[in-house]
C-alpha positions as CSV (number, residue, x, y, z in Angstrom):
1,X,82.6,80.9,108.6
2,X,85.7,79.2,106.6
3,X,85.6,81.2,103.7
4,X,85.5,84.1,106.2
5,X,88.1,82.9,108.1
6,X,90.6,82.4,105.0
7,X,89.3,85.6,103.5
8,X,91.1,87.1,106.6
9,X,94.2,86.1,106.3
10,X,93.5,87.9,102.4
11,X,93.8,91.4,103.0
12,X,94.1,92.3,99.0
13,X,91.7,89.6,98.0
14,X,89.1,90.6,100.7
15,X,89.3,94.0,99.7
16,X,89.1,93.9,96.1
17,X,85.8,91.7,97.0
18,X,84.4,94.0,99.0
19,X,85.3,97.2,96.1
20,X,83.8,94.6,93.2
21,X,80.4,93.7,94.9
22,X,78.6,96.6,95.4
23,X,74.7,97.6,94.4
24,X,73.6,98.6,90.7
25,X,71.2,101.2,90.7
26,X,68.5,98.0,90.8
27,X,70.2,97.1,93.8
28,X,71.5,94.1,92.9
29,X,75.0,93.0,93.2
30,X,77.4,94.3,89.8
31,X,79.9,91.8,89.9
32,X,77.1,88.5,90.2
33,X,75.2,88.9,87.8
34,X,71.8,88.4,87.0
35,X,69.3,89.3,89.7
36,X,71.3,88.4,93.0
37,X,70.6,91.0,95.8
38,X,73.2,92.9,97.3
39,X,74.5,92.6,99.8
40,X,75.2,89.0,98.3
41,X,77.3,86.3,100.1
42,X,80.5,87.2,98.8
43,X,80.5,90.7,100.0
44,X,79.1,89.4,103.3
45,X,81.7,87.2,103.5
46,X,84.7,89.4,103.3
47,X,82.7,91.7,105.8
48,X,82.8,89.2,107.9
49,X,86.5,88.4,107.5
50,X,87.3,91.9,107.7
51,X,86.1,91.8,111.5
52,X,87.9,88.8,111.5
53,X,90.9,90.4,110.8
54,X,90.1,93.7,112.9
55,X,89.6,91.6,116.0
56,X,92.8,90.1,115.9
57,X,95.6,92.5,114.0
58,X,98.6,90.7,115.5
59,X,97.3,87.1,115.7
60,X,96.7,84.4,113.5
61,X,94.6,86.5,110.6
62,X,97.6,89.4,110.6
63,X,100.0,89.6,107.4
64,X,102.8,88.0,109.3
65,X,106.2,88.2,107.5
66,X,108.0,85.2,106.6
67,X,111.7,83.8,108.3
68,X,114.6,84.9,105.6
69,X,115.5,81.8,103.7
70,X,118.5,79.9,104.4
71,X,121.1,80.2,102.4
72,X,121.3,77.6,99.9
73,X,125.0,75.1,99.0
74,X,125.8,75.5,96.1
75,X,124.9,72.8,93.5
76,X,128.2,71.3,91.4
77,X,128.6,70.2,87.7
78,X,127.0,66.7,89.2
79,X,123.9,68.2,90.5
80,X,124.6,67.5,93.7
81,X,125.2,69.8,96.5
82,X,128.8,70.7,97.3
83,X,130.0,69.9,100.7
């Protein structure tokens, strides 16, 4: 539930999982490898974030933007910051 839980606060990441892993025509996972069944975990975990994210699209899983950062002193010949 982690992984899921940091996938969801991923929108790009989860989605790109979730377009990657999908079923050969064997119906095993393409982007795994060898012989792993799909639905494998990865794809099940970004499901599962994606509810994640769904179940709370203004809470702590949303894309919230970050503050505008301060504006900075300006730094002298010295290195250090002018006052």
């Amino acid at each position: 539930m982690l992984m899921a839980t940091l996938l969801a606060r991923m929108p790009d990441l989860r989605r790109r999982v979730q377009a990657q892993h999908v079923a050969d025509h064997w119906g095993c996972c393409s982007e795994c490898g060898g012989r792993v069944q799909w639905p494998c975990d990865l794809h099940q975990i970004a499901v599962a974030a994606e509810r994640l994210a769904r179940r709370r699209p203004h809470g702590p899983y949303s894309q919230q933007r970050l503050p505008e950062p301060r504006a900075l002193r300006p730094v002298t010949n010295r290195g250090f910051a002018a006052r």
